[in-house]
Structure formats: structure tokens, C-alpha cells
KOLTORGU-145044 format. One record per residue: residue in three letters; residue number from 1; x negated, y negated, z of N, C-alpha, C in turn. Coordinates in steps of 0.05 Angstrom, whole numbers. Layout:
pagu, tikol, nX, nY, nZ, caX, caY, caZ, cX, cY, cZ
ala, NUM, X, Y, Z, X, Y, Z, X, Y, Z
...
END
This chain:
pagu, tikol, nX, nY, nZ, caX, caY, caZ, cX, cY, cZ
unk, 1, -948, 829, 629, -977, 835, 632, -983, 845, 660
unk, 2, -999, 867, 666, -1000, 881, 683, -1031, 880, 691
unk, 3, -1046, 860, 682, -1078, 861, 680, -1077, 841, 695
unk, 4, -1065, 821, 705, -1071, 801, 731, -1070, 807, 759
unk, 5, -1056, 838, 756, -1052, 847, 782, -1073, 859, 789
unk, 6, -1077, 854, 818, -1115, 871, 816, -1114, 899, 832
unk, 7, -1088, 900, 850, -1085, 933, 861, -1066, 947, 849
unk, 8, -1071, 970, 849, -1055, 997, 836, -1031, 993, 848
unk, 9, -1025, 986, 869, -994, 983, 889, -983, 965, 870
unk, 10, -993, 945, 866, -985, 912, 866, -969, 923, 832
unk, 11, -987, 933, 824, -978, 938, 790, -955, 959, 791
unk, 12, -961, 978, 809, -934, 999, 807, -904, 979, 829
unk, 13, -904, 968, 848, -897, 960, 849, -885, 929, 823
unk, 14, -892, 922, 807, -883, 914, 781, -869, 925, 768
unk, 15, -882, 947, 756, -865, 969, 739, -836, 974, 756
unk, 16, -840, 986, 778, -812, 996, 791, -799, 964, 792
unk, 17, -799, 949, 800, -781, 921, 802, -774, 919, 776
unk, 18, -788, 921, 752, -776, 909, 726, -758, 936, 708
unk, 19, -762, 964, 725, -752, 988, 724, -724, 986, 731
unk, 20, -725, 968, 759, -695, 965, 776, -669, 950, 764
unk, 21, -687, 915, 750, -670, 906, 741, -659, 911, 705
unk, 22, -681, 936, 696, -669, 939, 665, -641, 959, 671
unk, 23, -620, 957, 641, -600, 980, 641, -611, 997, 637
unk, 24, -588, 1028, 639, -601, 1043, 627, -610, 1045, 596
unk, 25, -633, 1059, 587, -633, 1053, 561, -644, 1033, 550
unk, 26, -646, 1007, 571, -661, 981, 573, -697, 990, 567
unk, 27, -703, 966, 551, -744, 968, 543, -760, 950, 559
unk, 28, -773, 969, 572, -803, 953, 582, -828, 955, 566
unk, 29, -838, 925, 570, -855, 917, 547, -876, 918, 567
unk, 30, -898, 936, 575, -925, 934, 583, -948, 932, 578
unk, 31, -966, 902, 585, -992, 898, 571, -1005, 905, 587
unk, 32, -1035, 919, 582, -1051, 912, 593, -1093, 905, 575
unk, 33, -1103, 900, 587, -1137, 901, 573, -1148, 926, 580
unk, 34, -1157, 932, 559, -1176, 960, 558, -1204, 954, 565
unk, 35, -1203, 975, 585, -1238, 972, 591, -1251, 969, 566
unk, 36, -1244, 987, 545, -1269, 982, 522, -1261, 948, 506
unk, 37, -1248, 941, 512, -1235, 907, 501, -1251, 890, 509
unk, 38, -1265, 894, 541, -1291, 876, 548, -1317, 879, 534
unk, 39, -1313, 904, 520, -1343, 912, 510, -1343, 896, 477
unk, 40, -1317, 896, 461, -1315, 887, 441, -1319, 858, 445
unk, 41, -1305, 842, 469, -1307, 810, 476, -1337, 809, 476
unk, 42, -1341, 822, 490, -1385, 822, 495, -1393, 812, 475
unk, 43, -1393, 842, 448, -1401, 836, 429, -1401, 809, 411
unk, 44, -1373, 809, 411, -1357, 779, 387, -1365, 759, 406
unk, 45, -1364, 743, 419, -1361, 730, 434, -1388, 725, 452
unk, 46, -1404, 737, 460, -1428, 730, 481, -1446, 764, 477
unk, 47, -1453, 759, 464, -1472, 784, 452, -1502, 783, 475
unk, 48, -1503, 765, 479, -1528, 768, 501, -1527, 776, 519
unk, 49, -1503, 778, 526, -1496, 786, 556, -1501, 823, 557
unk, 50, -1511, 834, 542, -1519, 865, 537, -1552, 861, 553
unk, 51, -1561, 844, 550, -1588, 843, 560, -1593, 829, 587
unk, 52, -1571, 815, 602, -1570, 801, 631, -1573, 818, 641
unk, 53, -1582, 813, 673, -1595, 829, 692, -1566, 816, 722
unk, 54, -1541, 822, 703, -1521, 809, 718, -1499, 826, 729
unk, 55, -1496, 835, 758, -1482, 856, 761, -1454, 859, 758
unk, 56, -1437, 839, 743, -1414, 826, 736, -1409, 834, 708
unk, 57, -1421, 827, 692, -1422, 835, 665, -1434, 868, 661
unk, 58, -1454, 881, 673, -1468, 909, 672, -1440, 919, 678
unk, 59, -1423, 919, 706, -1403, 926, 709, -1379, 934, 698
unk, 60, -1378, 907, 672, -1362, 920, 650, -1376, 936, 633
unk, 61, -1392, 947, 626, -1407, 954, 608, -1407, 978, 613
unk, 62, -1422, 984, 642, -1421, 1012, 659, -1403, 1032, 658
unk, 63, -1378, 1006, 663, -1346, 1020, 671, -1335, 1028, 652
unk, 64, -1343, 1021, 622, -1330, 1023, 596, -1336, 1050, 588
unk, 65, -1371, 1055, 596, -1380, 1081, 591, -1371, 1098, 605
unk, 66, -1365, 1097, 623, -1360, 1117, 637, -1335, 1116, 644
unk, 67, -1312, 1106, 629, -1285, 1115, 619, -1280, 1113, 648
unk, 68, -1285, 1085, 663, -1265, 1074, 687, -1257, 1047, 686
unk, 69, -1236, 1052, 701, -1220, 1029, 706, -1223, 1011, 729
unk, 70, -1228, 983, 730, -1238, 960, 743, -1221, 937, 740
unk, 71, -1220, 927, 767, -1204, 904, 779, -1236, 887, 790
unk, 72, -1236, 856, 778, -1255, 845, 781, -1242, 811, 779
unk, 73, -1256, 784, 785, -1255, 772, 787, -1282, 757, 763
unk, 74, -1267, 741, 739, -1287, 725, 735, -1285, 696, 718
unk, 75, -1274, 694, 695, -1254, 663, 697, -1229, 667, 713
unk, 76, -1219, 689, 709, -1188, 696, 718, -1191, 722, 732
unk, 77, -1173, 735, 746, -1169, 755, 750, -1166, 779, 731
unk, 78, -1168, 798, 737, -1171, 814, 713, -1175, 847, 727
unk, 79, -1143, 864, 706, -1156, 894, 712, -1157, 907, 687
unk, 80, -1187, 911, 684, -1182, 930, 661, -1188, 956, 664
unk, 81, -1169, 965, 638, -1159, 991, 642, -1170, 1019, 614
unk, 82, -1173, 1040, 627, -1174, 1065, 599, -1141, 1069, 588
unk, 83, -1144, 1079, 572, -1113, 1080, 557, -1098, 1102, 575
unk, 84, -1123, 1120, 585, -1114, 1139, 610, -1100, 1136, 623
unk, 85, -1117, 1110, 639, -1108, 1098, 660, -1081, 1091, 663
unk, 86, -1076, 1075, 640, -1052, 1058, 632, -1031, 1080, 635
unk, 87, -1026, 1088, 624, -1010, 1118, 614, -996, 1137, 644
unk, 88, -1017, 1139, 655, -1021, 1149, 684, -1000, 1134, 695
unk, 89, -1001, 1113, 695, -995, 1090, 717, -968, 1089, 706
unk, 90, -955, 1087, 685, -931, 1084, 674, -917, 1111, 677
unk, 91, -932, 1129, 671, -920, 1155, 684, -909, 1161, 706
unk, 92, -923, 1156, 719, -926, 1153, 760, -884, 1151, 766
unk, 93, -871, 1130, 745, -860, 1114, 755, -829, 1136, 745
unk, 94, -816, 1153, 763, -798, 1171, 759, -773, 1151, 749
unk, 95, -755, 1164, 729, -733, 1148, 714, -742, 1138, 690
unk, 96, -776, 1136, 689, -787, 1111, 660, -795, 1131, 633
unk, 97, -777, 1130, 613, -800, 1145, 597, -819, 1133, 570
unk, 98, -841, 1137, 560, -853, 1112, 554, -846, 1135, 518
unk, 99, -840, 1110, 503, -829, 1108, 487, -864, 1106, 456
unk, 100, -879, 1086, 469, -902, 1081, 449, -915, 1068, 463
unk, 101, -938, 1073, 447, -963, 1062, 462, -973, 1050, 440
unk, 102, -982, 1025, 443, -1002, 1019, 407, -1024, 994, 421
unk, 103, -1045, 990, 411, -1061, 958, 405, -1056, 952, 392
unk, 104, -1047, 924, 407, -1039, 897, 402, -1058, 882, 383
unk, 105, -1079, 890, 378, -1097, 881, 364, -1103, 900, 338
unk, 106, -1090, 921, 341, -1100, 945, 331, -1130, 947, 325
unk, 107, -1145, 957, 306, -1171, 963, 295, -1186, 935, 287
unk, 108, -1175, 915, 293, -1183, 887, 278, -1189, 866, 301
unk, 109, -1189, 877, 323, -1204, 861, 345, -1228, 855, 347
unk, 110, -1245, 863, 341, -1277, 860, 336, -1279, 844, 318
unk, 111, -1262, 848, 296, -1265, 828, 272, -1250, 798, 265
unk, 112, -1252, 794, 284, -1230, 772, 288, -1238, 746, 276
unk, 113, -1266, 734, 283, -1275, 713, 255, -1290, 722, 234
unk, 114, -1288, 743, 235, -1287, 756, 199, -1263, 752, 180
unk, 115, -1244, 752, 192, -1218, 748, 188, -1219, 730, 178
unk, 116, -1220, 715, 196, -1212, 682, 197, -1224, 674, 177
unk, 117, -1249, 674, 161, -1256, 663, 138, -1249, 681, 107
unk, 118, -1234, 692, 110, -1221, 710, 87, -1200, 688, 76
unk, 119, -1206, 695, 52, -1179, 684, 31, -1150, 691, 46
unk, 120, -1124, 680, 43, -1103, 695, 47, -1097, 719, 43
unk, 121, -1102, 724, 17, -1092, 749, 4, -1110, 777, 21
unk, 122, -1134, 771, 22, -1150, 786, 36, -1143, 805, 57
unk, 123, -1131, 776, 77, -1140, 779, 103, -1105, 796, 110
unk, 124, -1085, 782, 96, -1065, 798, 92, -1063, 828, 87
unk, 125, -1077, 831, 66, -1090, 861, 60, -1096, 880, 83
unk, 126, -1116, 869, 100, -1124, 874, 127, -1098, 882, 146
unk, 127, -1087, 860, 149, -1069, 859, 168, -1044, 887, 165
unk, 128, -1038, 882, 145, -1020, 905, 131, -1026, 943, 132
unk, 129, -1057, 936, 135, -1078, 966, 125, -1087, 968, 166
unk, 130, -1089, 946, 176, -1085, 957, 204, -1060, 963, 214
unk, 131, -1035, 952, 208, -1018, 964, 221, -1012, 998, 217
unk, 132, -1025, 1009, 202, -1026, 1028, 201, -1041, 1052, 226
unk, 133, -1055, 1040, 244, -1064, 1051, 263, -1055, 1039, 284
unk, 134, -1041, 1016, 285, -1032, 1005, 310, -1027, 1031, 342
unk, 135, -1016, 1049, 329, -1009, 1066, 351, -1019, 1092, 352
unk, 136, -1043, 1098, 337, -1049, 1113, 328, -1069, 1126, 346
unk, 137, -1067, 1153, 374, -1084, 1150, 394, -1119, 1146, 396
unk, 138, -1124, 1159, 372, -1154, 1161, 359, -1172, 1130, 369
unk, 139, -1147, 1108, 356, -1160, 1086, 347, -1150, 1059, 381
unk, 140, -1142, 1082, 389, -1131, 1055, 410, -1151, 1030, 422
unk, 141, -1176, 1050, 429, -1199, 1041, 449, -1210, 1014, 429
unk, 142, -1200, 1012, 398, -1206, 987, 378, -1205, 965, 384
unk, 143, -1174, 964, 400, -1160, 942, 412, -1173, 926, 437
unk, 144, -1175, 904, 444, -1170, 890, 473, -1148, 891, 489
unk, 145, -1126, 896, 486, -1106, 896, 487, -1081, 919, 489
unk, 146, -1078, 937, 508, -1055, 956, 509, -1028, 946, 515
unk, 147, -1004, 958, 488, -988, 952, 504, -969, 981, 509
unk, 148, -953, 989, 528, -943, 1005, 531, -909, 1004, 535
unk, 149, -900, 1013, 508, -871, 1011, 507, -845, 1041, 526
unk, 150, -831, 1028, 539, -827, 1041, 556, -794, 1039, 555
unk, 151, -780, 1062, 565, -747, 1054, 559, -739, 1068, 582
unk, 152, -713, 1062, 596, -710, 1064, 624, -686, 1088, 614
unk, 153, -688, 1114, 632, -676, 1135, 629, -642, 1134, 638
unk, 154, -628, 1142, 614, -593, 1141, 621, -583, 1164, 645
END
């Protein structure tokens, strides 16, 4: 996970260290939260917070619209990121080439206790009919969750 780090150094410095010790041919597994992943938590999760007069919360909100990336402090540390962003940053890193990109949540992050009260068979249904977009670039911003699959050059 690459979302606890709060500077751009701190995280590329990550990548290159976990760059150093894979073989060649070796996989890096990179997470990070999507700026638009705070806007879906908003929603599911604390829906009021669209109407606070709180420059903490507006912040994510702001930053989501306007397709930037933010390092902030608020139970935990936290950087969230555009899929741009993400991408960018994994690029940066000469020798890495990134292999896939998908949400971790795919298209079913928003819906998450909708889920949860579905029959088995249902929700299975679901689960099966999202993996179908898991990586699919259209649908990424769905997710809370980026992860970026990466394989270290022979």
C-alpha cells in the first residue's frame, strides 16, 4: 500500500526499494485509494458530510472534481490518488513495467450494504458480473481502491 505515504519522494522511493529487492521478471503488487473512493465513502458511509462547511471533507470533494491528487491527515494518514496519478508514479520508475491495473473493489464499491443483504445466489451473481470490469479503464474511478500490477524488467 502506497496511500500511507504522504510525499511523492517517500512513495517513489518505495517503489524503487521493492524494485531493488524483486528478480528479474519478479511482481509488484501496488495499492493505492482513488481520489474518487473518498467521494463514494462520503456517499455510503457519512452522506452529510456533502453539506459541512468543513475544509477537510470540501477538500476531498474539491480534489475529486477536479481530478487531483491529495496527501491529508484525518483518522490515518492518507494519499489519495487519480488513476493518472497512480500510473504516472509507477511509470516514473525506469526497469518497472506495469503489467495491470484493475479496482480492487471493482464497480461494487458504492454498493457494498446492498450486497450484504442479498441472498447468496444473488450477490454471487454480482460478484461474478463485476469481475468483468475489474480492469476495465472506463470503470476504474468505481473503485476505492487502485491496485497496480507491475513486473520487474529481465
Amino acid at each position: 500500500p502506497l496511500y500511507h505515504l504522504m510525499n511523492e519522494e517517500n512513495r517513489l522511493q518505495a517503489v524503487r526499494e521493492a524494485k531493488r529487492v524483486l528478480k528479474p521478471g519478479g511482481i509488484l503488487f501496488s495499492s493505492f485509494i482513488l481520489m474518487f473512493g473518498g467521494v463514494i465513502y462520503g456517499i455510503r458511509e457519512v452522506p452529510e458530510t456533502i453539506t459541512w462547511d468543513r475544509q477537510k471533507e470540501m477538500m476531498i470533494y474539491n480534489n475529486a472534481e477536479a481530478e487531483e491528487s491529495v496527501a491529508f491527515q484525518s483518522f490515518t494518514y492518507a494519499y489519495m490518488t487519480t488513476v493518472r496519478d497512480a500510473k504516472k508514479l509507477m511509470a516514473s520508475v525506469p526497469g518497472l513495467r506495469t503489467k495491470n491495473a484493475f479496482g480492487q473493489e471493482s464497480i461494487l464499491s458504492p454498493y457494498r450494504y446492498v450486497l450484504a443483504g442479498m441472498p447468496k445466489k444473488t450477490r454471487m451473481a454480482w460478484y461474478d458480473y463485476a469481475l468483468k470490469f475489474c480492469d476495465k479503464e472506463d470503470y476504474l474511478t468505481h473503485t476505492e481502491h487502485l491496485m497496480i500490477v507491475s513486473e520487474k524488467e529481465t
